[in-house]
N, C-alpha and C positions, 0 to 999 in steps of 0.2 A: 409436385406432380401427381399424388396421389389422391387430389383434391379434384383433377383435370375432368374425372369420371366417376364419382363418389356412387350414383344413385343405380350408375350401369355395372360394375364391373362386380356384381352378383350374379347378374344375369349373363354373362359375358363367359364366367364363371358353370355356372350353369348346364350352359351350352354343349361345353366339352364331356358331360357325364358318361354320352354315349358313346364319345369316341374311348374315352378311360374305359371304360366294359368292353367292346371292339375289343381292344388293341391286346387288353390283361388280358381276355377268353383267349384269344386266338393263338397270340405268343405263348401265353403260358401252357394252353393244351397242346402246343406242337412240342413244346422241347419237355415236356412230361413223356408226351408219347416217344421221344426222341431218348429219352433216357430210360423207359421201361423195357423197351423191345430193339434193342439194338442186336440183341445177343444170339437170336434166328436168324439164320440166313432165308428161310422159309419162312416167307408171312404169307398169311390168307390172303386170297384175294378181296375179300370183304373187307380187309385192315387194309389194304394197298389203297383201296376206293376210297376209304376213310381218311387217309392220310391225304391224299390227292384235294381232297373236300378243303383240310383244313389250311391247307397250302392259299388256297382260291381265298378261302377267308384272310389269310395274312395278308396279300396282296391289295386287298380290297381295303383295308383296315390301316396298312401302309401309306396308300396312296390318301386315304382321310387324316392321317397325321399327319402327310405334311402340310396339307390344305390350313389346317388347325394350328402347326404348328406354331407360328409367330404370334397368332392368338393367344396361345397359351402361354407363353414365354412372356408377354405383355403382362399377364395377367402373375402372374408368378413375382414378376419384379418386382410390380406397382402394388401388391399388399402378400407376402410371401403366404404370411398367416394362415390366412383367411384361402388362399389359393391349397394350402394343403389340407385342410380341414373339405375340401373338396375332391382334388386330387387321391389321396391319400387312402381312403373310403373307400374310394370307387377303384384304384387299382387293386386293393386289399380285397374286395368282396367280388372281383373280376379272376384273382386271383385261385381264391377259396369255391368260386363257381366251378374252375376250370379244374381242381382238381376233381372237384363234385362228378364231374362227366368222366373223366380218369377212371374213377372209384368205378362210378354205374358200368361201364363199355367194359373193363377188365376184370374185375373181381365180380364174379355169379352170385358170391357168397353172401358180399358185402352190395348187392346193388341198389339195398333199399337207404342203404346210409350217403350212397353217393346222390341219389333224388335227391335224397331228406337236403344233404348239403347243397346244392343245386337252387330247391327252390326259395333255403333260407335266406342265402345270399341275393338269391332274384327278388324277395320280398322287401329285404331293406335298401337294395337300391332302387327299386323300384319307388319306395314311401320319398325317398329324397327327391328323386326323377319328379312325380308327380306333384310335391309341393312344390321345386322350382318352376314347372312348367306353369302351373296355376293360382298360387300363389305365394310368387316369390317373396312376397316381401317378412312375412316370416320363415323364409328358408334360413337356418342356422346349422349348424354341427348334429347340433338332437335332433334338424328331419330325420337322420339316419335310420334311428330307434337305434343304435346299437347299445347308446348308455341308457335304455329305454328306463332301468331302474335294478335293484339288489336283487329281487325279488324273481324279476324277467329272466338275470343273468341265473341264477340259482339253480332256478326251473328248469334251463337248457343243459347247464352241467350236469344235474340228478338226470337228466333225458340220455346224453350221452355215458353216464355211470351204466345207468339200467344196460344198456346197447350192448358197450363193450363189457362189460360182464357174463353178460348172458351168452354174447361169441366167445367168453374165453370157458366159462365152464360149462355150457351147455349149448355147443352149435347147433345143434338141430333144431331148436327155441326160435331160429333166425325166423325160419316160415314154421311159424307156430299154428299160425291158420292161414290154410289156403284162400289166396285172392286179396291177403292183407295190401299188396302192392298196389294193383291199381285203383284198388279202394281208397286205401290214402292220399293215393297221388292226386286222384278226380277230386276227394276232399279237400286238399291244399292248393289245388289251379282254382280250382271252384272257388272258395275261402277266399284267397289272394285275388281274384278277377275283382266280385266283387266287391270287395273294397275299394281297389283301383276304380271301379265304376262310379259307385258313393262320391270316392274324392272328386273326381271327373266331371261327375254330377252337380256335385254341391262347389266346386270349382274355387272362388277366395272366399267362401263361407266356410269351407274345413280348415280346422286347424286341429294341430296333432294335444294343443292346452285347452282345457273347457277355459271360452272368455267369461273374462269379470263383469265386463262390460259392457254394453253396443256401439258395434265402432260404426263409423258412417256407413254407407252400401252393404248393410250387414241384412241379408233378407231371409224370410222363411222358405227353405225347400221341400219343395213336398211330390217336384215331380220325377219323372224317370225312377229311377230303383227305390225312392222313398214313397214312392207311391205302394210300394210293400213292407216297409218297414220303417220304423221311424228313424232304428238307426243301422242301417246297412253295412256301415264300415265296422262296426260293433260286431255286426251278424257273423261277416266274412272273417274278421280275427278268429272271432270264438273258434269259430268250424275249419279258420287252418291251423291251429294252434292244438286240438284234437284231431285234425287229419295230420299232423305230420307225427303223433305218437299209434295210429294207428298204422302207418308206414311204416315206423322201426318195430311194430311189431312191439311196444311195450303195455303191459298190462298194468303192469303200477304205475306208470306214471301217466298212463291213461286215464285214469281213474283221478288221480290228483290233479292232470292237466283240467279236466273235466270242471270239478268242485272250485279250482283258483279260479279259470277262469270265468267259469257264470257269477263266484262270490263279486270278482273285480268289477265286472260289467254292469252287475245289480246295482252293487253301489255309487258307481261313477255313471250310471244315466239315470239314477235315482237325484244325485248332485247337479249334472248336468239339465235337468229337464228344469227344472227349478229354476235357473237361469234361464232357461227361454221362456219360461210363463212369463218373468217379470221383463223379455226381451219382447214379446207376443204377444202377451195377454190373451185373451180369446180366443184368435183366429190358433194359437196353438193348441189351446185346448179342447178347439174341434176337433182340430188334426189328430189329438191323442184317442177323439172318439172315433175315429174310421180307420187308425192304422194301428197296428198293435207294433213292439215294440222289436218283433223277430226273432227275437232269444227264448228258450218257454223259460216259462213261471216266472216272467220277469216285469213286471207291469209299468215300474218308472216313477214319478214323483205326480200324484194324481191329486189334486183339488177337492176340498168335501164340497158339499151342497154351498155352503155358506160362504166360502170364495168363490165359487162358481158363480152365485145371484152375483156377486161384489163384480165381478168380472164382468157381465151383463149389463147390469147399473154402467 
C-alpha cells in the first residue's frame, strides 16, 4: 500500500506544515498562558483581550485539524518515518515559538530572548515551508537546517552562554545599548524576508547543497532580488545571523557571529560560483560583471583574462 502513492505522499506531507504551526502556536501559547497566571484573580484588561484573541486562534486552528485530520492519519500509517520527520519539527519548533511569545508578552527583562526565540523557530520552519512548497523534490529532514552542522549548533549555544550569563551576573548588560531591540529584530525580519524572497525567486533552482551537477530545467536567475545580488539568500543569512546577536544584545559573539559568518560565506560562494561558470559559462560571467555578490569584501570565484577569452572563444 505504500507503493499506492509513492511520488505524492511528500507533498501530501507537506501540506500539513502549516496546520502543525497553527495548532502547536495556539494550543501551546494558551495553556502556557493558562499555567503562568492563573494565580490573580485580577488580570488586566489588556491580558483579558489577549487571551480572548488566543481562544479565536484555537477555534480557527481546531476547526483546520479536523479538515486535515484523516489526511494526516493516512499519511502517518502509510510511511510513519518519513511522516515524523515532518510532523515532529514542525510541532517542536511551533512549540519553542510559542513559548518565544510567552517570554516576549511576560517577562520585560527577558523580551529580547523571547523575539530572538520566536524568529529562530520562524526561520527554520519557514526554510522547510519553502523548499516543500517549491521545491519538493529535495525536501528531506535537513530542509529544516536544524542539523544544519557542529559548527551552526556551537555558535547558538556560545550565543545563548553569552545571554544567560550576562542576565545572571550582570542584568543591567540586558539593554546595554539603547534601541538594540528593534534594531535587531528589523535585522532578523529583514535577513529572514529576504532570503524567503531569493528562495521564492530562484524557486526548484535553490537548493539548501551547492549541486555537482546540472540537472535538467536547471536555469540561471538573475531576476527579481538577484537582480541585486548574486546571492540573496547568502545576503539575508549573513545579516540575520548578525541581527539576531545584536538582539540579545551580545558583544562577543557579535563579533565572532560577524567573522564565522562572512569567513563561511567567502568560502562557499567562492566554491559555489565555480560550479555555475562550468553550469554558464558566459552568460554567468557577465552576470558577475553587473551584480556584485552583496556581502562586502566578498568577490566570489572570478575568471582571469585568459578563461575569460576561452569562454568567448
Amino acid at each position: 500500500k505504500v507503493n499506492e502513492y509513492p511520488s505524492s505522499l511528500s507533498l501530501s506531507l507537506s501540506d500539513s506544515i502549516c496546520l502543525c504551526l497553527s495548532v502547536s502556536v495556539s494550543v501551546s501559547l494558551s495553556l502556557c498562558l493558562t499555567f503562568l497566571f492563573p494565580t490573580s484573580g485580577q488580570v488586566l484588561p489588556r491580558f483579558a483581550e489577549f487571551c480572548q484573541s488566543v481562544g479565536t486562534v484555537n477555534i480557527v486552528a481546531a476547526v483546520a485539524a479536523g479538515c486535515a485530520g484523516l489526511k494526516a492519519i493516512r499519511d502517518l500509517a502509510c510511511r510513519g518515518r518519513q511522516a515524523a520527520e515532518i510532523y515532529a519539527p514542525a510541532i517542536f519548533l511551533g512549540g519553542v515559538f510559542s513559548a518565544g511569545a510567552v517570554c516576549a508578552v511576560t517577562q520585560p527583562h527577558h523580551k529580547a530572548w523571547g523575539l530572538y526565540v520566536m524568529s529562530t523557530s520562524a526561520f527554520h520552519a519557514s526554510e522547510y515551508l519553502m523548499t516543500a512548497l517549491y521545491n519538493n523534490d529535495t525536501c528531506t529532514f535537513d530542509s529544516w537546517l536544524l542539523n544544519h552542522s557542529k559548527q551552526y549548533g556551537l555558535a547558538a549555544l556560545l550565543s545563548w552562554a553569552e545571554y544567560w550569563t550576562k542576565a545572571m551576573v550582570y542584568p543591567s548588560a540586558l539593554s546595554c545599548v539603547s534601541g538594540h531591540i528593534p534594531l535587531g529584530l528589523t535585522m532578523v525580519v529583514c535577513g529572514d524576508g529576504l532570503r524567503k524572497l531569493a528562495m521564492y525567486t530562484a524557486s526548484s533552482n535553490f537548493t539548501h547543497v551547492v549541486a555537482h551537477g546540472k540537472k535538467d530545467g536547471h536555469t540561471l536567475v538573475t531576476n527579481g532580488v538577484y537582480r541585486l545580488s548574486r546571492h540573496p539568500s547568502y545576503v539575508g543569512w549573513f545579516w540575520w545571523s548578525i541581527g539576531s546577536q545584536v538582539l540579545l544584545c551580545n558583544p562577543v559573539c557579535l563579533v565572532g557571529y560577524a567573522v564565522a559568518s562572512w569567513n563561511f560565506f567567502a568560502h562557499r560562494i567562492y566554491y559555489e560560483e565555480a560550479t555555475l561558470l562550468s553550469f554558464f559559462g558566459k552568460d554567468y560571467a557577465k552576470y558577475q560583471e553587473r551584480v556584485g555578490t552583496g556581502i562586502p569584501f566578498i568577490r566570489g570565484y572570478r575568471l582571469d583574462v585568459e578563461e575569460m577569452n576561452h569562454l568567448q572563444e
